[in-house]
C-alpha positions as CSV (number, residue, x, y, z in Angstrom):
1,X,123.9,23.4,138.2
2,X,123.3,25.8,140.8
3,X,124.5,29.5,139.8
4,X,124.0,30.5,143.1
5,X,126.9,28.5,145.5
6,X,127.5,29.9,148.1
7,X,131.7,30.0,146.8
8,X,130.7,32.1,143.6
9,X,131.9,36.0,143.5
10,X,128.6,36.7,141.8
11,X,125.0,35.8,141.9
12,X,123.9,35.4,137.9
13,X,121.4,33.6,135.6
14,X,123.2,31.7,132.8
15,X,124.0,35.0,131.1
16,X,126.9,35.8,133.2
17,X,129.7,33.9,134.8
18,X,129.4,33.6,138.3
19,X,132.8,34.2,139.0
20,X,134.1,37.1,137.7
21,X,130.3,38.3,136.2
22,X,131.5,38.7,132.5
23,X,129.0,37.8,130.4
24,X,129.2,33.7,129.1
25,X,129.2,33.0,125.2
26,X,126.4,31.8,123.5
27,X,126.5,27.6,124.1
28,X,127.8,25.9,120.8
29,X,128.7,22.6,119.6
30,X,131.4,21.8,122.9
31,X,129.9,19.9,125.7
32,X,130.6,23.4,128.1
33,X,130.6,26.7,127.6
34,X,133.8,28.3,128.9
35,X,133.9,32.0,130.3
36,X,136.4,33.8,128.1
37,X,137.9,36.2,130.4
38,X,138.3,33.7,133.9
39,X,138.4,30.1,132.0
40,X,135.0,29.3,134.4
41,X,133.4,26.3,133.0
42,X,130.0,25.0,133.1
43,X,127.8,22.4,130.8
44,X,126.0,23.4,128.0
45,X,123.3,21.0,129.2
46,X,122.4,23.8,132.0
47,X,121.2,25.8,129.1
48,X,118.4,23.3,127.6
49,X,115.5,25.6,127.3
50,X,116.9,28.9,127.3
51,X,115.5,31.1,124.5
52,X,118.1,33.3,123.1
53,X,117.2,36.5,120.8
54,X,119.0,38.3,118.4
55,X,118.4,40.7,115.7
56,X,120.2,42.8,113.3
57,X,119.2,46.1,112.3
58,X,120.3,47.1,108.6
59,X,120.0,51.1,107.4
60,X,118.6,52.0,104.4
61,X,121.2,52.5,101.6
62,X,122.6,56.3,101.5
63,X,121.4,56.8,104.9
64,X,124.7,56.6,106.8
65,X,126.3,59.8,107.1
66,X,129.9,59.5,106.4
67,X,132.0,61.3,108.9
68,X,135.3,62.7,107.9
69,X,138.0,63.0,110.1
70,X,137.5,66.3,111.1
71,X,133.6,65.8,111.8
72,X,133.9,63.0,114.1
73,X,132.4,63.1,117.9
74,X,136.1,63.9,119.3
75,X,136.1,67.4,117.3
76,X,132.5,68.2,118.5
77,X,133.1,68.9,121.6
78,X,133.7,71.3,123.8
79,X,137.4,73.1,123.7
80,X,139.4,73.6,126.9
81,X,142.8,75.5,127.3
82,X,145.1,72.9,127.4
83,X,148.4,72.6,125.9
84,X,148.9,69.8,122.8
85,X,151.6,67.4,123.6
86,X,152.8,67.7,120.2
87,X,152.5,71.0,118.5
88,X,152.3,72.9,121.6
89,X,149.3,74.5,120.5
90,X,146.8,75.8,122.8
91,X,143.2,74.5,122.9
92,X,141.8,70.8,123.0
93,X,138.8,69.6,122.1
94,X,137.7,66.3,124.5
95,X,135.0,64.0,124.8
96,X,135.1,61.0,127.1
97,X,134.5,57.4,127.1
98,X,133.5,54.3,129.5
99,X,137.2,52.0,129.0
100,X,136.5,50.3,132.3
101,X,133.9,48.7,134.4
102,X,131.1,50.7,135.2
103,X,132.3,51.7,138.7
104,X,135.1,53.4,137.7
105,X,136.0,56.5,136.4
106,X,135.8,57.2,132.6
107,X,138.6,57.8,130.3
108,X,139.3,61.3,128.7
109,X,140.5,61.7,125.8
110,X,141.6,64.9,124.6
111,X,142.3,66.3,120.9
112,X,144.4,69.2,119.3
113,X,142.4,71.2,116.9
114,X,145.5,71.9,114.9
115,X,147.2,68.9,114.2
116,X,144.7,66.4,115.7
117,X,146.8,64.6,117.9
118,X,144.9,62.5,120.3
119,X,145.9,61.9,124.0
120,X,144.8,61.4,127.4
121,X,146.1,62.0,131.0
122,X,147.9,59.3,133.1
123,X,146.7,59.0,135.8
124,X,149.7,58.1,137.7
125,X,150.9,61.7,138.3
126,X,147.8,62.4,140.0
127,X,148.4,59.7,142.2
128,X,151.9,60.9,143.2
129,X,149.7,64.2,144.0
130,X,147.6,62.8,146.4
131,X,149.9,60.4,147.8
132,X,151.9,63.9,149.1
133,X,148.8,65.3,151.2
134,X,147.8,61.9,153.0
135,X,149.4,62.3,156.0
């Protein structure tokens, strides 16, 4: 089969569906392998002699540092004056993470530092905002 027709969305080895460029599962015992997220389908015969690799990594017992509640990445960093949601208390710690595709924005997520209450801006006010200054 040839990945690269001129009515695909995406141009892609057999890694990737080339339709909406989420990556395909591993081929198994079905005839096709079926993209999970856009229902693409294509045979598992267009995979003969692809070498897959995997590995798995396992830490040494008593190496894992257990992380309590209180020591995990979202109370590490930095603190901004911001109001809590809940407890009305001043001062958030936030970190940020990648939710969505690459090209868009990431997602931050802020938390109290008294009663750890975890939340996040919509972003729909802030499009009301700058839907008022476009003339």
């Amino acid at each position: 089969m040839d990945l690269a027709r001129t009515s695909s969305s995406f141009q892609s080895d057999l890694d990737f569906c080339p339709d909406c460029g989420s990556v395909l599962p591993l081929p198994g015992t079905q005839d096709a392998v079926i993209c999970t997220r856009c229902g693409f389908s294509i045979n598992v015969r267009d995979f003969e002699g692809k070498v897959v690799k995997t590995s798995v990594v396992f830490q040494k017992v008593g190496t894992a540092m257990p992380m309590s509640m209180e020591e995990g990445p979202e109370f590490q960093g930095p603190v901004v004056d911001r109001r809590c949601p809940r407890c009305g208390h001043e001062g958030m710690a936030y970190h940020t993470r990648q939710m969505r595709s690459a090209d868009e924005g990431q997602t931050v997520f802020y938390t109290c530092t008294n009663c750890k209450c975890v939340s996040f801006p919509s972003i729909l006010p802030l499009l009301g905002l700058f839907a008022a200054k476009i003339p």
